[in-house]
C-alpha positions as CSV (number, residue, x, y, z in Angstrom):
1,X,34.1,39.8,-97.4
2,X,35.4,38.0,-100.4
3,X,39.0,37.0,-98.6
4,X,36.5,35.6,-95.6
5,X,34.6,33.3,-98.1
6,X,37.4,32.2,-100.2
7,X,38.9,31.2,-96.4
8,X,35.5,28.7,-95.3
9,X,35.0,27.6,-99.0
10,X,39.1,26.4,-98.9
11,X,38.4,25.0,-95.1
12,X,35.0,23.2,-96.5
13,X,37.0,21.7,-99.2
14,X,39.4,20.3,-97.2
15,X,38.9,16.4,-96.1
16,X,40.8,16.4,-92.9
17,X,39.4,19.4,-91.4
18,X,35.4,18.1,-92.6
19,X,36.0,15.1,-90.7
20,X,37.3,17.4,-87.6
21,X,34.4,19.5,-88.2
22,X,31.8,16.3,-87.8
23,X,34.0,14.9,-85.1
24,X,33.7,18.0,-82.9
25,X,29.6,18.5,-83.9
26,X,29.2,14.9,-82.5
27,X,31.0,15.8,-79.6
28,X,29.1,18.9,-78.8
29,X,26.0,17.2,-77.3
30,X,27.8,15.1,-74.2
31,X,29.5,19.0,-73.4
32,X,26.1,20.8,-73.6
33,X,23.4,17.8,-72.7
34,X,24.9,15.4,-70.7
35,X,24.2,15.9,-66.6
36,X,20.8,15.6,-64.7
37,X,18.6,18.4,-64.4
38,X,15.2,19.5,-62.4
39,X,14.3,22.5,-63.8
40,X,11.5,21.2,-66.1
41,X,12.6,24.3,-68.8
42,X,16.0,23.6,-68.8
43,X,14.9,20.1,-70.2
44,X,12.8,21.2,-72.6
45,X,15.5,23.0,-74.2
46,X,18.0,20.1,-73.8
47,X,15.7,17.8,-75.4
48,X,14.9,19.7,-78.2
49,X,18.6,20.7,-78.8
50,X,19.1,16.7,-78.8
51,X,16.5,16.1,-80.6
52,X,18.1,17.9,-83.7
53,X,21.8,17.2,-83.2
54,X,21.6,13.5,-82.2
55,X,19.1,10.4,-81.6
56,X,16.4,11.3,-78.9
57,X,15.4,8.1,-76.8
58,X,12.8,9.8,-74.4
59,X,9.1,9.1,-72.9
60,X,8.2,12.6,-74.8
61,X,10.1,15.2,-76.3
62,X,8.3,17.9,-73.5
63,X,8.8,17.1,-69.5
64,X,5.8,19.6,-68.2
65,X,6.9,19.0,-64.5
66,X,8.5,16.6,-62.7
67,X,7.2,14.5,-59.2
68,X,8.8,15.8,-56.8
69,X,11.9,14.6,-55.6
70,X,13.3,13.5,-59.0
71,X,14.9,14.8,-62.0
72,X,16.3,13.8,-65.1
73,X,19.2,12.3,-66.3
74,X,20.9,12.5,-69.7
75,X,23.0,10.3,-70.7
76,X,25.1,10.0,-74.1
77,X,25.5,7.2,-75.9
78,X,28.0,6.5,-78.6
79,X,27.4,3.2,-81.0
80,X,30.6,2.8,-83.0
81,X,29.5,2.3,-87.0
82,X,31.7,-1.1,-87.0
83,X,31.3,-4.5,-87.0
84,X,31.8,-4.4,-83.0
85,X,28.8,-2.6,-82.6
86,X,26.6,-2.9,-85.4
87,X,26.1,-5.2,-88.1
88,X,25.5,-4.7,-92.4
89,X,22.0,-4.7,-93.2
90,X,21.6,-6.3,-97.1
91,X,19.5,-3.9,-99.9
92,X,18.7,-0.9,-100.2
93,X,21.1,2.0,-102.3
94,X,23.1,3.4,-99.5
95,X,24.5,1.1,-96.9
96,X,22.6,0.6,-93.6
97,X,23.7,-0.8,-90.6
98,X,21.4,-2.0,-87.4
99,X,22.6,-1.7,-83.6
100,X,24.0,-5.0,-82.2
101,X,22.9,-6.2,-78.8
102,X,26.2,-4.5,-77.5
103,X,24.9,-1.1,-78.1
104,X,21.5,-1.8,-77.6
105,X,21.9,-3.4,-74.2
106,X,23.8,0.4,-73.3
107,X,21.0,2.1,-74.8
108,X,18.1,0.6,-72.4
109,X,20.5,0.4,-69.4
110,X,20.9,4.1,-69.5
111,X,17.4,4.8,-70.1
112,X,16.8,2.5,-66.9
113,X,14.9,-0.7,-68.6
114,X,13.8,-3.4,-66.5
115,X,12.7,-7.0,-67.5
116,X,9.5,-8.3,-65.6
117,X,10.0,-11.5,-64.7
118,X,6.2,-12.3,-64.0
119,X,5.1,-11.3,-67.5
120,X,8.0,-12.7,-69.9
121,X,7.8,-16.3,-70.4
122,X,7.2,-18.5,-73.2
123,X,4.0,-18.2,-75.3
124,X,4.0,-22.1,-77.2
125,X,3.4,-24.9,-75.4
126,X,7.0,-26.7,-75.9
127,X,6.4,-29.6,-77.3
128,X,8.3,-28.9,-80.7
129,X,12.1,-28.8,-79.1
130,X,12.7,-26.8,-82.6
131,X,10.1,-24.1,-82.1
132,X,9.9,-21.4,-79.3
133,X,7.5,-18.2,-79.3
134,X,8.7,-15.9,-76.5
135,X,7.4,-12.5,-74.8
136,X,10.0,-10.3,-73.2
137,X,8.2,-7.4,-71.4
138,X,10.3,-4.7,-70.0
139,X,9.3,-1.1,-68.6
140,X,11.1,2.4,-67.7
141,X,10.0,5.6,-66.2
142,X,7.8,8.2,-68.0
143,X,8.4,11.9,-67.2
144,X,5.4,12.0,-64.6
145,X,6.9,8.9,-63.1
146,X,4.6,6.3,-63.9
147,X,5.9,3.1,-65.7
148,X,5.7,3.0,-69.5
149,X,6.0,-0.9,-71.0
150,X,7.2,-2.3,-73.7
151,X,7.3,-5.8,-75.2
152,X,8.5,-7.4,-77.9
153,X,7.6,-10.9,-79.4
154,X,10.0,-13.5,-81.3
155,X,9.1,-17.2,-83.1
156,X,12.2,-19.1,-83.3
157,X,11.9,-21.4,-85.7
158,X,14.6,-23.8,-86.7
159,X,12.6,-27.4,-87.8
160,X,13.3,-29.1,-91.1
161,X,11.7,-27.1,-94.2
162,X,10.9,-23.5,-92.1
163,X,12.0,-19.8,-94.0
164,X,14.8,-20.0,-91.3
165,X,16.3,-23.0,-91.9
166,X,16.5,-22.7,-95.6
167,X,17.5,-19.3,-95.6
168,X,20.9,-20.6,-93.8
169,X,20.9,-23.3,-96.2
170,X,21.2,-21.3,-99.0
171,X,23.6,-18.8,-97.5
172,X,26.0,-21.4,-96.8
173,X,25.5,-23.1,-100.5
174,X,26.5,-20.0,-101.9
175,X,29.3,-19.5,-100.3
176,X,30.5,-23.4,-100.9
177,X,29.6,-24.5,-96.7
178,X,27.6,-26.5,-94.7
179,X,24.9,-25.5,-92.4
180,X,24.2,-28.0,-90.4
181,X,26.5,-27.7,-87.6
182,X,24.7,-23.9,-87.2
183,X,22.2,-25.2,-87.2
184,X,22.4,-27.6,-84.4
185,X,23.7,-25.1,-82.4
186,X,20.9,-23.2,-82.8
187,X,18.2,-25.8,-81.9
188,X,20.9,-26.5,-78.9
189,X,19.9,-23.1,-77.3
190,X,16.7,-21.7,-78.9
191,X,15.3,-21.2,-76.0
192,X,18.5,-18.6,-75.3
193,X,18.3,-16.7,-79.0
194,X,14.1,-16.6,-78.4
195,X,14.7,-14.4,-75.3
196,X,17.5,-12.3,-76.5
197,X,15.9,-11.5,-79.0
198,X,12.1,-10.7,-77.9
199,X,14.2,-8.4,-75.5
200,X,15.9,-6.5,-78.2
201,X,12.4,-5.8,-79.9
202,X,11.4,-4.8,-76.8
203,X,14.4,-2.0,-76.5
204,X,13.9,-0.9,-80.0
205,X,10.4,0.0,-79.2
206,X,11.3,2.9,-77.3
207,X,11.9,4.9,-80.4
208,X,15.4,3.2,-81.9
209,X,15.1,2.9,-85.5
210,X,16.0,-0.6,-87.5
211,X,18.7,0.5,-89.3
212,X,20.9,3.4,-89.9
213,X,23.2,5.6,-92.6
214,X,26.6,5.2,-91.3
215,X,26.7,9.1,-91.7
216,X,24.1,8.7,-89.1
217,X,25.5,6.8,-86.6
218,X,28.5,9.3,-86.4
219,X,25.7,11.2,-84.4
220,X,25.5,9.8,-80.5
221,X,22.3,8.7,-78.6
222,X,21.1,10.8,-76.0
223,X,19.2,9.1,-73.4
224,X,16.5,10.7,-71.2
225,X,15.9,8.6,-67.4
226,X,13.9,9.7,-64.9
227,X,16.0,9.4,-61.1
228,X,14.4,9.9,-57.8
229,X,17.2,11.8,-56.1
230,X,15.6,13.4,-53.0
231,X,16.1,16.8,-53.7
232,X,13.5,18.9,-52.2
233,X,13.3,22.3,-50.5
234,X,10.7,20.6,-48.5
235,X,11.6,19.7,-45.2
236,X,9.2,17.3,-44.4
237,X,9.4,15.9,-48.1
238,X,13.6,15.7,-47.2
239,X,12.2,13.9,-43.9
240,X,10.1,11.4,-45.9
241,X,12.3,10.5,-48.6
242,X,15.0,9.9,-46.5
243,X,13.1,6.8,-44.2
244,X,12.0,5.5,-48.4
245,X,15.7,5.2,-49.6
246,X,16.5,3.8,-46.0
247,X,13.7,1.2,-46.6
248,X,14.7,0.6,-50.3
249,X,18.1,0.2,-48.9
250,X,17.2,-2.2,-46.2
251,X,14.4,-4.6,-48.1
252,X,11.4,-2.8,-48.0
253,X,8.9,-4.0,-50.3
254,X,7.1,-1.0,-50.8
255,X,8.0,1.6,-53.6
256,X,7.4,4.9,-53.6
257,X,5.0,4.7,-57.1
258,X,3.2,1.1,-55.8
259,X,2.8,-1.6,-57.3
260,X,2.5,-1.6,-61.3
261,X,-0.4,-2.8,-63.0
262,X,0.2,-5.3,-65.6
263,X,0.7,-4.8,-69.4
264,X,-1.6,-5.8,-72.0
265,X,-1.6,-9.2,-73.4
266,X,-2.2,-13.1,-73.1
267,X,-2.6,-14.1,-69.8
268,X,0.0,-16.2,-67.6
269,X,-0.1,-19.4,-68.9
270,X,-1.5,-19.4,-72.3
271,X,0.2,-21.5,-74.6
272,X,0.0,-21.8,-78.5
273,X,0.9,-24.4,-80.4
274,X,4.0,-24.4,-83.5
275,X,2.3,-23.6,-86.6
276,X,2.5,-25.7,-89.7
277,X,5.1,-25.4,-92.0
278,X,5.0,-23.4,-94.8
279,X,3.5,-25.7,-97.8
280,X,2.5,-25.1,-101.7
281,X,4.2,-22.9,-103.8
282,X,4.7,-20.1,-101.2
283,X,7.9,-17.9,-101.0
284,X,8.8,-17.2,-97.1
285,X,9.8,-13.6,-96.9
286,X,12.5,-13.5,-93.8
287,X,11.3,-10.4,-91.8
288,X,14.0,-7.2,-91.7
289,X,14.6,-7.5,-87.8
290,X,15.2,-11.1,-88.5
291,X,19.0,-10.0,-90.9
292,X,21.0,-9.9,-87.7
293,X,24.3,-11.7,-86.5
294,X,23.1,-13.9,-84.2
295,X,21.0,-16.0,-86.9
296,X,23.6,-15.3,-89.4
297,X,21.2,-14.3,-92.2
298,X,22.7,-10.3,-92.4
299,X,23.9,-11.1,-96.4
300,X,21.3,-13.7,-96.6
301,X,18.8,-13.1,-99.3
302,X,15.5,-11.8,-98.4
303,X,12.7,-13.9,-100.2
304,X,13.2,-17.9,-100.0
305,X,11.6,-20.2,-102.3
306,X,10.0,-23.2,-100.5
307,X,9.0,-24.7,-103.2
308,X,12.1,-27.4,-103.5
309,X,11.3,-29.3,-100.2
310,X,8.0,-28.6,-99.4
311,X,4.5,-30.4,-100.5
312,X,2.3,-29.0,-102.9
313,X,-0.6,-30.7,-101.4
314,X,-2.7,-27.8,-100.4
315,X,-2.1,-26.3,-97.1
316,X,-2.5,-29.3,-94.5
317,X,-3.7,-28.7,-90.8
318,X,-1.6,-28.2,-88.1
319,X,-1.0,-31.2,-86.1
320,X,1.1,-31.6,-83.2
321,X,4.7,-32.9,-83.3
322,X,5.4,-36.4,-82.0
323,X,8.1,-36.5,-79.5
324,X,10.9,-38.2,-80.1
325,X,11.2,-42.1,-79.1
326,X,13.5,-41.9,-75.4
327,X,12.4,-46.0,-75.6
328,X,15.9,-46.6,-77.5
329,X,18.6,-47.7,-76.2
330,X,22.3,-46.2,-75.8
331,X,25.2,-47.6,-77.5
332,X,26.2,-50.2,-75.2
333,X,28.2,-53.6,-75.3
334,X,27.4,-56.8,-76.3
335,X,27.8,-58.5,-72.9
336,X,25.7,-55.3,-71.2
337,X,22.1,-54.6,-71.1
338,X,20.2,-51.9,-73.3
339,X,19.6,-49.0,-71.3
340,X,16.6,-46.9,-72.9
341,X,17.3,-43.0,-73.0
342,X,14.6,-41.9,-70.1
343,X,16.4,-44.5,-67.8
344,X,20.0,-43.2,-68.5
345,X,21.9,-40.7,-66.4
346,X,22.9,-37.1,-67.0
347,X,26.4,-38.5,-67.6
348,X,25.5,-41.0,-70.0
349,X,23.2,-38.2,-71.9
350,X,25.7,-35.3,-71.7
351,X,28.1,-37.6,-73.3
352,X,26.3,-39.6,-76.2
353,X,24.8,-36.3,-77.0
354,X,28.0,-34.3,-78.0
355,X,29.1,-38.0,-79.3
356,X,26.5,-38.3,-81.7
357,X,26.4,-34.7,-82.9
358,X,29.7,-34.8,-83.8
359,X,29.7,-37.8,-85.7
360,X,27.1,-36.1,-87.3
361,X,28.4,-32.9,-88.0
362,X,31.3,-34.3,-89.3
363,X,29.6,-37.2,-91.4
364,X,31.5,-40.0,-89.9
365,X,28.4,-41.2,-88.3
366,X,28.2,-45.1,-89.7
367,X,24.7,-45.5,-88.8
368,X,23.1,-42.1,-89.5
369,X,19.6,-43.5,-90.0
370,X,20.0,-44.8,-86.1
371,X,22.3,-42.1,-84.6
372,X,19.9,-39.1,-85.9
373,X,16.7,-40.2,-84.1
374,X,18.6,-41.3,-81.0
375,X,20.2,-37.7,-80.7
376,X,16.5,-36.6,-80.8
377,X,15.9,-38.5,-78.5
378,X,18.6,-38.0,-75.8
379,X,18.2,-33.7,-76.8
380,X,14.5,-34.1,-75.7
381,X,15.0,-36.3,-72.8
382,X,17.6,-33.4,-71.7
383,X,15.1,-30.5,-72.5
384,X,12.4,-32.2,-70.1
385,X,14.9,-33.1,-67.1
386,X,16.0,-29.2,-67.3
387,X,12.3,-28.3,-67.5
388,X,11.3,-30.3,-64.2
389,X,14.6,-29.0,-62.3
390,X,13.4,-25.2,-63.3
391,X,10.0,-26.0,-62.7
392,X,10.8,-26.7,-59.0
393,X,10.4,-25.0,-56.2
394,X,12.5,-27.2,-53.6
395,X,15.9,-25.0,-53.4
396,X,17.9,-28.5,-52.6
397,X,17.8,-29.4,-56.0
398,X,20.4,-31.9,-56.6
399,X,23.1,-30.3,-58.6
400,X,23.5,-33.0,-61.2
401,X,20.3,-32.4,-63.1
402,X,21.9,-29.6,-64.7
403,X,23.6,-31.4,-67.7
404,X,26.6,-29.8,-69.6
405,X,26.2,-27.8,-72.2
406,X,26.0,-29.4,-76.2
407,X,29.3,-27.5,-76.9
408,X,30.9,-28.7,-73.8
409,X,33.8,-30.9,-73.9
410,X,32.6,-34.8,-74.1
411,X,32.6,-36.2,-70.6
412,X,34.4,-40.1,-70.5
413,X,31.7,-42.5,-70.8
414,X,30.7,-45.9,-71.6
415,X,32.9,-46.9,-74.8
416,X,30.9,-47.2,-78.1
């Protein structure tokens, strides 16, 4: 008995074979979990057993029973404890780490998560081209088939003076850079990082955490989906799930569940405007969810002081931005006529546009008191002209109103 304890105390103590040991317990669940199942006990047990050996993402931890014709699918998920797949998350005594939008985008695909299109859309009403508030509403299968929703919300805001912007300013100052080329890039697609990131709100709300022990993460996700498969004993159930996945498979626009009724929330179409900026003496705490790699603000610190650019006034009403002035004129010759921003082409736009922000980037603008509002200018003339192509319904949509991207190479133009 002694000679059997001296043997695991020695094996315990040894590095190389605790790391084996871990390696193989993290292992163990795809061996004993992984497959799909219909036997409503049988998943009981495997979720449990998940439960305590890895991260659970399921509608419940109990099935009860199943409609008929589908079982469910487990799927393991492993999220490597790297920069690839996670990112540092700053504070705290141990180091924590949160799931990128690699690993959560293979976290909701297994579990089957769907985007609604009729439901996600923008909340503000757009008139701020450095402010967007967007829903993302998404939904998978509960146990019993019906559809469970989630949503998640995120307010992108990147004007002059907001907890955002000065956040990046200071992380840049401290390590000797400059943050206004980031910056642009960020008001350049907003629209882009709003979305992306209301979506991965959304997919943490089915039960994944914030942030992680890397001692954690050496555990895998298991992933519970519902699947209609067809399986019955039934033969007139066999029969009538057959002619569904032939009408699934041909167009039908029935389902076999109906159609879903909506979530909770504002109804289509309702629009808020971009509140006012943080004024007084007020320190903007950056939320936790809000220290990820897109925005750049992971070693960022938590709590900025607004105090250095903003008024201390009192706390002013909010009043709508004024859009920018698309009555000036491009850079033109001497011996041509002024042609006003709303007037000009795409051509002429695409190309002034990464002109201008690259003189100002780079600080070789000679005008910048002209050059900055004209950008404006020519970013919210583009803004609108992609707004109006989207918002049409005529599919011959001429293929020139989509203008190149900001970071696209400059197109040759007119000769400043």
């Amino acid at each position: 008995m002694a000679k059997q304890q001296t043997k695991t105390a020695t094996a315990t103590a040894d590095p190389s074979a605790a790391k084996e040991q871990t390696t193989a317990l993290a292992k163990e669940p795809r061996a004993r979990v992984s497959g799909t199942y219909s036997d409503p006990r049988l998943i009981d047990q495997h979720l449990r057993r998940a439960a305590d050996e890895a991260h659970l993402v399921a509608p419940s931890t109990i099935v009860g029973s199943l409609p008929a014709g589908c079982e469910v699918a487990l799927a393991v998920v492993y999220v490597r404890a790297d920069d690839t797949e996670t990112y540092p998350i700053p504070g705290g005594q141990r180091p924590k780490r949160g799931l990128s939008k690699v690993a959560l985008d293979r976290i909701a695909a297994a579990a089957g998560l769907s985007w609604d299109p009729s439901v996600s859309r923008r909340l503000d009403d757009g008139r701020d081209p450095s402010y967007v508030h967007y829903l993302a509403v998404g939904w998978y299968r509960a146990f019993d088939g019906s559809r469970v929703y989630v949503q998640g919300e995120k307010e992108m805001d990147v004007r002059e003076g907001s907890p955002a912007v000065l956040a990046l300013h200071e992380k840049a100052r401290a390590k000797g850079n400059d943050a206004t080329r980031q910056i642009r890039e960020l008001r350049l697609h907003i629209m882009a990082h709003a979305e992306t990131k209301a979506r991965l709100r959304a997919i943490r709300a089915m039960g994944i955490r914030t942030s992680y022990d890397v001692d954690e993460l050496r555990k895998p996700f298991v992933v519970a989906r519902v699947v209609f498969t067809g399986h019955t004993d039934d033969p007139a159930l066999k029969r009538l799930f057959a002619e569904k996945t032939a009408d699934a498979f041909l167009g039908a626009s029935t389902t076999l569940y109906g159609p879903p009724a909506l979530p909770p929330g504002p109804p289509p179409g309702t629009v808020r405007s971009a509140p006012a900026l943080p004024s007084g003496t007020a320190r903007a705490l950056v939320p936790p969810d809000d220290l990820d790699e897109d925005l750049g603000l992971a070693d960022a610190p938590g709590v900025i002081d607004t105090t250095a650019t903003t008024s201390t006034s009192g706390t002013a009403a909010p009043t709508p931005a004024k859009p920018p002035d698309t009555s000036l004129s491009l850079p033109h010759k001497a011996d041509e006529p002024a042609k006003p921003v709303r007037e000009a082409t795409d051509r002429d736009l695409g190309h002034w546009r990464n002109v201008l922000a690259d003189k100002l980037d780079n600080a070789t603008s000679q005008f910048p008191e002209l050059d900055t509002p004209l950008l404006a200018a020519i970013e919210f003339e583009v803004d609108r002209r992609r707004a109006v192509v989207a918002a049409s319904s005529d599919p011959a949509a001429p293929p020139g109103a989509q203008l190149p991207l900001g970071g696209a190479k400059p197109e040759p133009g007119p000769q400043q």
